[in-house]
Backbone and ligand atoms as CSV (ligand in chain L), in Angstrom:
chain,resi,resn,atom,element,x,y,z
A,1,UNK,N,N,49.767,170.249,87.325
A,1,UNK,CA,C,49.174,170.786,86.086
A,1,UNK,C,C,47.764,171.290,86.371
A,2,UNK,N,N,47.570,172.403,86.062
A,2,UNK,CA,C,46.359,173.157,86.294
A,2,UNK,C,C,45.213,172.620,85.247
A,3,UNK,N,N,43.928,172.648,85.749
A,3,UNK,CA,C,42.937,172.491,84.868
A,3,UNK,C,C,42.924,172.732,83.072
A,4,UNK,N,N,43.332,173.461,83.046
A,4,UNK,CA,C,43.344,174.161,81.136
A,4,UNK,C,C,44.554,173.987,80.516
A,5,UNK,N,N,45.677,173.640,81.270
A,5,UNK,CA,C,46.753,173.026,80.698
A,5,UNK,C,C,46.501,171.853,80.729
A,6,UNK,N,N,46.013,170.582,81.565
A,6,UNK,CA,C,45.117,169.544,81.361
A,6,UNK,C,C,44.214,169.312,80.066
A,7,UNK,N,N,43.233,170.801,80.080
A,7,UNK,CA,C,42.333,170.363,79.263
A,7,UNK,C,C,43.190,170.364,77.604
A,8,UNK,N,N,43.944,171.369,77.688
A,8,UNK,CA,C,44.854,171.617,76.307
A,8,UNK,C,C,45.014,170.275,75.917
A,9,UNK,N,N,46.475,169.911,76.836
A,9,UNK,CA,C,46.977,168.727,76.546
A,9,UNK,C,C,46.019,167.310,76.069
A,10,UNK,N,N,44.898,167.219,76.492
A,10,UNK,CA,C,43.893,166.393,76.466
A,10,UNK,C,C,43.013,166.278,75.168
A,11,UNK,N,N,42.969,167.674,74.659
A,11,UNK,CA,C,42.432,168.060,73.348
A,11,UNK,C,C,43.367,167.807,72.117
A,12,UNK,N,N,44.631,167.735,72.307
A,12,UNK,CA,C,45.851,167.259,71.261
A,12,UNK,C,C,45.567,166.062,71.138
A,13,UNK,N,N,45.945,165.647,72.189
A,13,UNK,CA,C,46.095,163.831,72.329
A,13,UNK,C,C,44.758,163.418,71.367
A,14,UNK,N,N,43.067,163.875,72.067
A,14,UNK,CA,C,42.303,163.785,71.137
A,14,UNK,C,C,42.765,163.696,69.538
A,15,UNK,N,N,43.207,165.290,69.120
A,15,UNK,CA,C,43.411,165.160,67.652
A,15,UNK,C,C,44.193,164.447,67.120
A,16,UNK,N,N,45.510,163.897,67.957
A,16,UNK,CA,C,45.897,162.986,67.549
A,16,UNK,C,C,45.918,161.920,67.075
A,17,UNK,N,N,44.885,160.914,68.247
A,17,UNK,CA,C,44.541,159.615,68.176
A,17,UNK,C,C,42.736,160.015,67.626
A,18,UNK,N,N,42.193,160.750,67.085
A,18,UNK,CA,C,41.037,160.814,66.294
A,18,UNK,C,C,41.223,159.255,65.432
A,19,UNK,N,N,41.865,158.968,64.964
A,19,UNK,CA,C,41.173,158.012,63.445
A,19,UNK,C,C,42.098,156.696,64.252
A,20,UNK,N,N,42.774,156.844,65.155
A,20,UNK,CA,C,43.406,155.237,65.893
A,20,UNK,C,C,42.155,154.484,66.291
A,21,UNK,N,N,42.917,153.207,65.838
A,21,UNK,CA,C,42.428,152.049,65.709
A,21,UNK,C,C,41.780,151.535,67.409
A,22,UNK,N,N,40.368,150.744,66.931
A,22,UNK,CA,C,39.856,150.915,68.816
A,22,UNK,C,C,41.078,150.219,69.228
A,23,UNK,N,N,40.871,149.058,68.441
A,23,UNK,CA,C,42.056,148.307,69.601
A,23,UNK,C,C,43.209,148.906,70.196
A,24,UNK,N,N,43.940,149.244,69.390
A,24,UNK,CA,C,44.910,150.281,70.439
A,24,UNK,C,C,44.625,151.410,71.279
A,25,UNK,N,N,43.267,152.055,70.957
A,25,UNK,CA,C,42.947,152.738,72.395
A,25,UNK,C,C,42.701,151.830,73.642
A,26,UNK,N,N,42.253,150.738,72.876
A,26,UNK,CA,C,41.753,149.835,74.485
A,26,UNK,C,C,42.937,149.264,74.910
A,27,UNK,N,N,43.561,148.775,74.072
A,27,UNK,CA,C,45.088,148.628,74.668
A,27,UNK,C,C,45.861,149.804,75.855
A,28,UNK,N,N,45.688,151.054,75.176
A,28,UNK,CA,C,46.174,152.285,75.697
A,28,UNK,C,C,45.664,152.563,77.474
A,29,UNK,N,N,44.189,152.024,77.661
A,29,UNK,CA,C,43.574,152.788,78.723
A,29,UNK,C,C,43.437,151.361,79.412
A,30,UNK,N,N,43.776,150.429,78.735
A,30,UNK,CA,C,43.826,149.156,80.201
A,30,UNK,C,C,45.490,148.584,80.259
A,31,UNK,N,N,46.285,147.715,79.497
A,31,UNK,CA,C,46.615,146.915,79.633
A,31,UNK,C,C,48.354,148.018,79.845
A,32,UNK,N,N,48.183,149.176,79.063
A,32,UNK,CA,C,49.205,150.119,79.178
A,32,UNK,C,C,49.112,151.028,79.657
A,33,UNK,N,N,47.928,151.451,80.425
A,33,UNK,CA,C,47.371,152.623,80.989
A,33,UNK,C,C,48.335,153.333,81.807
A,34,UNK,N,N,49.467,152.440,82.928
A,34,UNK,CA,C,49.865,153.546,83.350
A,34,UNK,C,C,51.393,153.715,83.021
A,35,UNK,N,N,51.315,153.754,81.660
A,35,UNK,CA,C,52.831,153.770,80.691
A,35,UNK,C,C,51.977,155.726,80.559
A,36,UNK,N,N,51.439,156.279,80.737
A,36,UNK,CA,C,50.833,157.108,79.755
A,36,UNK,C,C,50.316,158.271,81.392
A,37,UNK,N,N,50.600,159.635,80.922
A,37,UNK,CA,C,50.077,160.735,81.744
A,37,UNK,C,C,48.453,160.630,81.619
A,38,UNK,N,N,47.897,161.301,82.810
A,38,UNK,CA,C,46.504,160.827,82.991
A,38,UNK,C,C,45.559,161.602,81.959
A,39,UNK,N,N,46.105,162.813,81.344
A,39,UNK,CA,C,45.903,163.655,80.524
A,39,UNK,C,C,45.803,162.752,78.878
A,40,UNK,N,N,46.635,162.274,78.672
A,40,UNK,CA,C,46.499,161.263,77.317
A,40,UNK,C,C,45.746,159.845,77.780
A,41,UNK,N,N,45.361,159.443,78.899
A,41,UNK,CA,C,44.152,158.937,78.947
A,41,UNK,C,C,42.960,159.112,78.979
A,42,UNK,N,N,42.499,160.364,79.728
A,42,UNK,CA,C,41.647,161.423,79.571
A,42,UNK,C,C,40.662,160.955,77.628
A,43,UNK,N,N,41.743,161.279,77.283
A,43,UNK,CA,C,41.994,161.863,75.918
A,43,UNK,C,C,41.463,160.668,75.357
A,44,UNK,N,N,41.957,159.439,75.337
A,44,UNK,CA,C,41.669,157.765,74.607
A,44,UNK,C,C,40.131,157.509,75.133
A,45,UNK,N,N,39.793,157.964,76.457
A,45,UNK,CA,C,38.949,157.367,76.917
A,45,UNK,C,C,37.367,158.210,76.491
A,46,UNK,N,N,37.937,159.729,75.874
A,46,UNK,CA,C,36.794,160.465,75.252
A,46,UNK,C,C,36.836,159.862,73.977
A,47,UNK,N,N,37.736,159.525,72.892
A,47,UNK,CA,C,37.891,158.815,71.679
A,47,UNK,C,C,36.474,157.530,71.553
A,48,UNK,N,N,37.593,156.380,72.873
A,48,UNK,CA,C,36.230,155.561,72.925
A,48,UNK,C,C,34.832,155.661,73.254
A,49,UNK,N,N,34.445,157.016,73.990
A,49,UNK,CA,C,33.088,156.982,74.393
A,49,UNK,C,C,32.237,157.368,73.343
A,50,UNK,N,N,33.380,158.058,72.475
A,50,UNK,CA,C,32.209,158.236,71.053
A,50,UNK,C,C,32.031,157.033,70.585
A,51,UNK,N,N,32.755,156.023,70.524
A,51,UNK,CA,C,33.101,154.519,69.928
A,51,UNK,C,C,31.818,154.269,70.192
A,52,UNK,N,N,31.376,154.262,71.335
A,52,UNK,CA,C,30.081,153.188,72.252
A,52,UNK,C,C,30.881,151.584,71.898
A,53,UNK,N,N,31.461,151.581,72.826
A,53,UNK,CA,C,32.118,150.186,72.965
A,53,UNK,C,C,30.498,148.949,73.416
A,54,UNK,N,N,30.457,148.024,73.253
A,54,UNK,CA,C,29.310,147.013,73.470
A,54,UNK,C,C,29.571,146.226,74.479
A,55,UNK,N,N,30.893,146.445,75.470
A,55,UNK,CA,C,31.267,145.731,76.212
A,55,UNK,C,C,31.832,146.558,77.510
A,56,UNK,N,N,32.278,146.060,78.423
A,56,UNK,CA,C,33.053,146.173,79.565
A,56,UNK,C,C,34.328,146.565,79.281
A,57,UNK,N,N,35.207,147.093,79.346
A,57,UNK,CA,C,36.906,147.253,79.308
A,57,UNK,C,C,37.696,147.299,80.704
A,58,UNK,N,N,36.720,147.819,81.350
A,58,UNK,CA,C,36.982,148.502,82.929
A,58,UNK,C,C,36.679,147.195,84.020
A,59,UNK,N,N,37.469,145.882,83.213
A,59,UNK,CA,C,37.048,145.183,84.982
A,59,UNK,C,C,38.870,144.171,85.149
A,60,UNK,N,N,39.210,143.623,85.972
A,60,UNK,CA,C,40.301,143.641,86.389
A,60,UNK,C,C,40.704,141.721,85.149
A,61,UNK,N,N,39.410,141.294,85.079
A,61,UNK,CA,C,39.929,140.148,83.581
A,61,UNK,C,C,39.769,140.634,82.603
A,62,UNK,N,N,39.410,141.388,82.165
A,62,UNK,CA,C,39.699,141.832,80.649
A,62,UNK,C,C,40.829,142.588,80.530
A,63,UNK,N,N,41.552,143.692,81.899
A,63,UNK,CA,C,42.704,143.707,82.027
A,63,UNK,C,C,43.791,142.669,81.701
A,64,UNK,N,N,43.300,141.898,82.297
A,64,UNK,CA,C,44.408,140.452,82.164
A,64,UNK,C,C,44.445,139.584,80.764
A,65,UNK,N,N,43.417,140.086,80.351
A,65,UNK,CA,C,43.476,139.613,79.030
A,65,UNK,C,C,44.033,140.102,78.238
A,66,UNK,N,N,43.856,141.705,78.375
A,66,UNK,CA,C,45.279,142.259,77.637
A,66,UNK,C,C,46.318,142.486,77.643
A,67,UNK,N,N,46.777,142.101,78.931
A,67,UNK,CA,C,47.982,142.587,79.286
A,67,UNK,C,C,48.615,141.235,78.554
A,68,UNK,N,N,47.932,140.076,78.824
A,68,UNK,CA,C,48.227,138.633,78.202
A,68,UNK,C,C,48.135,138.745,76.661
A,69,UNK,N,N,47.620,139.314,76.008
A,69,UNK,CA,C,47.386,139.553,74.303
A,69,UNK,C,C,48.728,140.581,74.221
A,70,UNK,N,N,49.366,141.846,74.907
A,70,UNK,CA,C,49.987,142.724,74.426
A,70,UNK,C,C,51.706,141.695,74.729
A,71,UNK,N,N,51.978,140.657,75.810
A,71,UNK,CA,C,53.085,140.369,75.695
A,71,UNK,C,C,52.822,139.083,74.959
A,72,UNK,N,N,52.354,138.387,74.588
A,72,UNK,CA,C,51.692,137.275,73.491
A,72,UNK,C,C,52.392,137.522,71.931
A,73,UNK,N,N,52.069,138.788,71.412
A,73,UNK,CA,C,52.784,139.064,70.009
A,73,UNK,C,C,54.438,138.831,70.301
A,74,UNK,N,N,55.008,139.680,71.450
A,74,UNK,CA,C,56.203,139.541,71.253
A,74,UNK,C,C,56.790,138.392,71.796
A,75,UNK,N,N,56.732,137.965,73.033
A,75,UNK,CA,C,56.950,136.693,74.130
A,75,UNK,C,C,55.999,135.944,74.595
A,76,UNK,N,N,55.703,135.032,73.626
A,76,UNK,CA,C,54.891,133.742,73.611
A,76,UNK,C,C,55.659,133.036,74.644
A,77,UNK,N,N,56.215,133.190,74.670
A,77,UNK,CA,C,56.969,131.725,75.521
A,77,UNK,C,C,56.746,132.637,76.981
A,78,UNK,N,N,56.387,133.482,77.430
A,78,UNK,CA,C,55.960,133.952,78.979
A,78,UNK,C,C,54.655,134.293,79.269
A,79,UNK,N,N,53.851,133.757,77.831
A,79,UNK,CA,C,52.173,134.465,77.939
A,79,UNK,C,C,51.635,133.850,79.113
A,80,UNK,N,N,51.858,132.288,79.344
A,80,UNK,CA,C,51.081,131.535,79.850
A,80,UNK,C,C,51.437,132.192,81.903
A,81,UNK,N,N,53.219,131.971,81.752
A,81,UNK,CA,C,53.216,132.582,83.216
A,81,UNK,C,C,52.627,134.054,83.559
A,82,UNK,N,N,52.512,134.803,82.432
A,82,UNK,CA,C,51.909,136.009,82.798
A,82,UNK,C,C,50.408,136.189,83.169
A,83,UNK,N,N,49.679,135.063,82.411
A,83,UNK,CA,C,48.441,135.110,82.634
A,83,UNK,C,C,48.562,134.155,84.321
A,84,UNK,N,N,48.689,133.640,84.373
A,84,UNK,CA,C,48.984,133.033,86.006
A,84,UNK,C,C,49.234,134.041,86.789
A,85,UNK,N,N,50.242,134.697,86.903
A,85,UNK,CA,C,50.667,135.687,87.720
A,85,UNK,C,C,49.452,136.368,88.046
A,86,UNK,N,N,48.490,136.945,86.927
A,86,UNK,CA,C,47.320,138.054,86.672
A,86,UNK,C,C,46.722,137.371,87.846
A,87,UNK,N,N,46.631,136.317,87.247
A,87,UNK,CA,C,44.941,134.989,88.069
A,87,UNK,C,C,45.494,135.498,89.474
A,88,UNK,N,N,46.833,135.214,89.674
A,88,UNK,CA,C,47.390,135.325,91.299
A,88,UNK,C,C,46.933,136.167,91.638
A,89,UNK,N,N,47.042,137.392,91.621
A,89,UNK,CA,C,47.049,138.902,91.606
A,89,UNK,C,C,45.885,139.102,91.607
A,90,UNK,N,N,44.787,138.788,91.136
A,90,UNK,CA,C,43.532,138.805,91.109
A,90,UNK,C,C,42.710,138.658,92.339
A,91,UNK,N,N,43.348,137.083,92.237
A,91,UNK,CA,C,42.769,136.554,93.276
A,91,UNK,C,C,43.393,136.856,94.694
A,92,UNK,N,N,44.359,137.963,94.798
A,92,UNK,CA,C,44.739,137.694,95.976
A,92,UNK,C,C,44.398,139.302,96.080
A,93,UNK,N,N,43.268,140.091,95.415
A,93,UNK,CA,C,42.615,141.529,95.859
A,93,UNK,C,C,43.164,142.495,95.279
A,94,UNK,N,N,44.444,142.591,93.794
A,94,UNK,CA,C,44.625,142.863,93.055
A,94,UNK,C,C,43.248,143.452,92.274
A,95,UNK,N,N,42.896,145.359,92.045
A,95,UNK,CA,C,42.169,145.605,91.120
A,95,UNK,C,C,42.690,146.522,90.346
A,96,UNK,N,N,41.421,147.383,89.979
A,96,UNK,CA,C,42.047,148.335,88.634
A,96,UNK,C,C,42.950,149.798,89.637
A,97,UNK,N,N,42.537,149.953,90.956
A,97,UNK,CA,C,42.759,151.044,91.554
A,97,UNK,C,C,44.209,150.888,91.781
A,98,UNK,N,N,45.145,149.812,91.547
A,98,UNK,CA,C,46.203,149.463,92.082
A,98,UNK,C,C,47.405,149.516,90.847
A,99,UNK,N,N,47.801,150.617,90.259
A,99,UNK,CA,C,48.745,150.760,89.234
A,99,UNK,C,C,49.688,149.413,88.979
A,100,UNK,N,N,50.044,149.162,87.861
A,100,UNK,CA,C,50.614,147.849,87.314
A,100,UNK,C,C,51.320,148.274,86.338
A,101,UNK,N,N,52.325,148.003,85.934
A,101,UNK,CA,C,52.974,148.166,84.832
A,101,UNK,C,C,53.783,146.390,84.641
A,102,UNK,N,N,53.979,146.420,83.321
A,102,UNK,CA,C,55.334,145.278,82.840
A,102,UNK,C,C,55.473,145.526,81.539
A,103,UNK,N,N,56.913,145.252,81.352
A,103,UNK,CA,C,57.629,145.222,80.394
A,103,UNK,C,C,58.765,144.148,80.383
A,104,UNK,N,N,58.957,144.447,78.815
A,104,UNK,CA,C,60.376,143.888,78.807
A,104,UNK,C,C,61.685,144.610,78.516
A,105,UNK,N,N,62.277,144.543,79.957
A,105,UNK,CA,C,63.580,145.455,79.805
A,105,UNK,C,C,64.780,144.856,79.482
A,106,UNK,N,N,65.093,145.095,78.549
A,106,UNK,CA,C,66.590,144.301,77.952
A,106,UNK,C,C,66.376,142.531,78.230
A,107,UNK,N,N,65.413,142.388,77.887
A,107,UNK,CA,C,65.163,140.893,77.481
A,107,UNK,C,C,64.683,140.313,78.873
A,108,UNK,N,N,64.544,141.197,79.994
A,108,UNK,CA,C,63.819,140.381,81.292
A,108,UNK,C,C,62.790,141.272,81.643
A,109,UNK,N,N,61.688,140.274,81.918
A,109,UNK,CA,C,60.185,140.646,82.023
A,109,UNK,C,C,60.652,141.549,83.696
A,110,UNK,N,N,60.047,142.642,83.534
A,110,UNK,CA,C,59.917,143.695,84.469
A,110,UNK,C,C,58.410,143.591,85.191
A,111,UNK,N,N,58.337,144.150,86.137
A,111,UNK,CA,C,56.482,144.362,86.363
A,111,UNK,C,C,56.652,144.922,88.017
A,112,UNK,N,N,55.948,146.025,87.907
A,112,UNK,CA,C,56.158,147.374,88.824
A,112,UNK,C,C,54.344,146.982,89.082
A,113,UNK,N,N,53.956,147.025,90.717
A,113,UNK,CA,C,52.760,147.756,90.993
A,113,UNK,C,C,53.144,148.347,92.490
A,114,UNK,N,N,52.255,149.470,92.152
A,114,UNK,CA,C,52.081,150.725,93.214
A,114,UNK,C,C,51.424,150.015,94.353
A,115,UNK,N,N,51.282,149.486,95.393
A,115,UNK,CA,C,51.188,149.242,96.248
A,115,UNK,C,C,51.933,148.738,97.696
A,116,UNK,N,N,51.239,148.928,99.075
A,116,UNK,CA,C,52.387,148.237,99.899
A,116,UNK,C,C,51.760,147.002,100.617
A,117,UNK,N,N,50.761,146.247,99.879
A,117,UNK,CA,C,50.466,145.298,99.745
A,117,UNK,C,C,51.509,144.209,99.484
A,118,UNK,N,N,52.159,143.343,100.536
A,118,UNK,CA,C,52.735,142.609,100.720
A,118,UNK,C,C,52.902,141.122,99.734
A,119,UNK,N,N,51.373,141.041,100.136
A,119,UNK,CA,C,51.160,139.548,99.666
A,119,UNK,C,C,51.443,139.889,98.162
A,120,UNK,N,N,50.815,140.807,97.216
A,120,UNK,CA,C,50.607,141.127,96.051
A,120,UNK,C,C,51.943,141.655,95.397
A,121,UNK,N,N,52.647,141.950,96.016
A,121,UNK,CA,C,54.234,142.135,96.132
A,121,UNK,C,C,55.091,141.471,95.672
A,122,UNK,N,N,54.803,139.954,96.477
A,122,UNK,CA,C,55.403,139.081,96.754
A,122,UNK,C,C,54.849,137.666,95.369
A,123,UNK,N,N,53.586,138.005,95.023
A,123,UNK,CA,C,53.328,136.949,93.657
A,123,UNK,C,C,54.204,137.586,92.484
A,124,UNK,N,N,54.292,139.061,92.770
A,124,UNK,CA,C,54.593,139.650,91.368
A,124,UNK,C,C,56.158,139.334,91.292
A,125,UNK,N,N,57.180,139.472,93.071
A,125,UNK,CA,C,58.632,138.775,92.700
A,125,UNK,C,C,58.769,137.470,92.339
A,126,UNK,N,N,57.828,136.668,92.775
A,126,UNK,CA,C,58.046,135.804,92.381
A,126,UNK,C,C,57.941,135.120,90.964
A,127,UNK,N,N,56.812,135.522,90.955
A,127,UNK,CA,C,56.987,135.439,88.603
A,127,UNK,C,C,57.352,135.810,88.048
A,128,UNK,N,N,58.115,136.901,88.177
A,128,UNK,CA,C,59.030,137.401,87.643
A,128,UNK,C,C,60.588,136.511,87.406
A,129,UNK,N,N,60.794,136.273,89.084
A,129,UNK,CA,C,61.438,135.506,88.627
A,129,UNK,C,C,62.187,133.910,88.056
A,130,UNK,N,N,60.468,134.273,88.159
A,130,UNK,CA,C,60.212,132.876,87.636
A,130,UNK,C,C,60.027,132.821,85.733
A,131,UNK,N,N,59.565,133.675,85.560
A,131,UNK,CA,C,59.566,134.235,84.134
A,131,UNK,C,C,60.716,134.011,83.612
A,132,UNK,N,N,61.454,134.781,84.462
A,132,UNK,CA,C,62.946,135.115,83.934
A,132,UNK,C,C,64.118,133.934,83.970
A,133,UNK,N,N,63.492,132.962,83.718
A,133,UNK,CA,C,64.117,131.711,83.577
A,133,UNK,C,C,64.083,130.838,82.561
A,134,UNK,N,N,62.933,131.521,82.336
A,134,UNK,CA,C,62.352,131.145,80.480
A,134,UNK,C,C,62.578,131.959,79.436
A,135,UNK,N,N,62.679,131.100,78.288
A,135,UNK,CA,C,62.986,131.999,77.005
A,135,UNK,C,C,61.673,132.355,76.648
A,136,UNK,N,N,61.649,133.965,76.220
A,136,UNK,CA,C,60.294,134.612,76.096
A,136,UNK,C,C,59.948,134.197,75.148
A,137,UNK,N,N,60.467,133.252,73.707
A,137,UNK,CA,C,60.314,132.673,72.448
A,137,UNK,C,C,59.462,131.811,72.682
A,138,UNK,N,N,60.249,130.425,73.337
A,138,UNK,CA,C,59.549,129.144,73.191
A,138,UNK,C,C,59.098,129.006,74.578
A,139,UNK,N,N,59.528,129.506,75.591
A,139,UNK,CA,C,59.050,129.270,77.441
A,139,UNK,C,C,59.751,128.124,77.709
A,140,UNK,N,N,60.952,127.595,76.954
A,140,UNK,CA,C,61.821,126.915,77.550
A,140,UNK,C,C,62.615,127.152,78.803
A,141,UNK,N,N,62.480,126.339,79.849
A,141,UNK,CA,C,63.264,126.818,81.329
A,141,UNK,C,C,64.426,126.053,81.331
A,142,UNK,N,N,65.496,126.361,82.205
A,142,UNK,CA,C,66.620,125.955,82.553
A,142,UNK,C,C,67.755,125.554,82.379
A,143,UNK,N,N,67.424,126.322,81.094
A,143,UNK,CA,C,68.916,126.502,80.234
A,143,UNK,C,C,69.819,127.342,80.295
A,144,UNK,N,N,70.732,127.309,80.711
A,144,UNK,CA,C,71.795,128.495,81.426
A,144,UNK,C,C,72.286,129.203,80.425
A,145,UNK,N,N,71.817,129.203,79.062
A,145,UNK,CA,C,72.456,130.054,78.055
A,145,UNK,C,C,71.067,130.991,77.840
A,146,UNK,N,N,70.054,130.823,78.602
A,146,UNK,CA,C,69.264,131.972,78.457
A,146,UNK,C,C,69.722,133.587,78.225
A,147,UNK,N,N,69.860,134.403,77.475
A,147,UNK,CA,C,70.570,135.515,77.610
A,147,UNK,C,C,69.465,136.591,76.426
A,148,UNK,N,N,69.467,137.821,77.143
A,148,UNK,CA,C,68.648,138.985,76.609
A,148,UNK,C,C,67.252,138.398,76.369
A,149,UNK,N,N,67.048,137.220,77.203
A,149,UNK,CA,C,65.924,136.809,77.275
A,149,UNK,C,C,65.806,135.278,76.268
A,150,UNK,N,N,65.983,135.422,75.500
A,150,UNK,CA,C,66.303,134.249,74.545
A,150,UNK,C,C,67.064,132.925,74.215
A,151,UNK,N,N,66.712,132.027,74.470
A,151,UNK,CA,C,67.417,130.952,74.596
A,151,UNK,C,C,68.410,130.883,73.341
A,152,UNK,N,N,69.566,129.543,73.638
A,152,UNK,CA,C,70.415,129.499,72.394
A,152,UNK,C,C,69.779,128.851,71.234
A,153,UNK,N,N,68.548,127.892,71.735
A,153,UNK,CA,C,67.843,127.282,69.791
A,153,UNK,C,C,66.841,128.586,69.487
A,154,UNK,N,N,66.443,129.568,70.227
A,154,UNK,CA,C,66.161,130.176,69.089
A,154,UNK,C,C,66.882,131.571,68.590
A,155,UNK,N,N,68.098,131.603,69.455
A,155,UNK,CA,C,68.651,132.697,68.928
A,155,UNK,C,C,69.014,133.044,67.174
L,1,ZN,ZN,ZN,63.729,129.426,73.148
């Protein structure tokens, strides 16, 4: 994409998200950032600079804090391993330069990062599937009727 088709696209997104709520821009440019073309971040991240935010957004724990607040509303019962995983990941040279994604795909926690960083690789298979043993409801483990993510008491 050339410069001015960039800038186009960048100027929509603007008019779009004009009157959105901060929190979901800050949601948008950390914790979901790379759900989103770099062009509609562009875009959130001119929104907030008019904001004058009073804080930091841009460091690799307040990442983790949201990424921990955005699966929290829906899957309480995996907040706590997700925020662990982060700490892992953190601490093992995990930053913002290193693309991350997670979701929940058909009821099992997903989580994609761009790197060929081994070690960092290797925390993220493992909580995952370690996640994925718990009901995203209550974080009950080892119940073999776990299914679409959800255990059978709270289905
Ligand atoms: Zn449950």
């Amino acid at each position: 994409m050339n410069q001015v088709d960039f800038n186009l696209a960048m100027q929509s997104v603007i008019k779009d998200h004009l009157n959105a709520p901060t929190e979901e821009l800050i949601m948008n440019v950390t914790a979901s950032r790379w759900e989103y073309h770099n062009w509609a971040i562009s875009g959130f991240e001119k929104i907030l600079e008019g904001r004058k935010l009073s804080f930091d957004i841009y460091t690799e724990k307040f990442f983790k804090e949201k990424i921990v607040e955005k699966f929290s509303r829906s899957y309480p019962g995996w907040a706590d391993d997700i925020r662990k995983m982060m700490n892992e990941l953190i601490e093992n040279g995990w930053n913002l330069s290193i693309p991350l994604t997670a979701k929940n795909y058909h009821g099992s926690f997903e989580c994609y990062i761009d790197t060929n960083d081994i070690i960092l690789q290797k925390i993220i298979e493992s909580n995952c599937d370690l996640i994925n043993l718990k009901c995203s409801r209550c974080g009950l483990s080892g119940d073999e009727y776990i299914s679409d993510g959800v255990c059978e008491k709270c289905r």
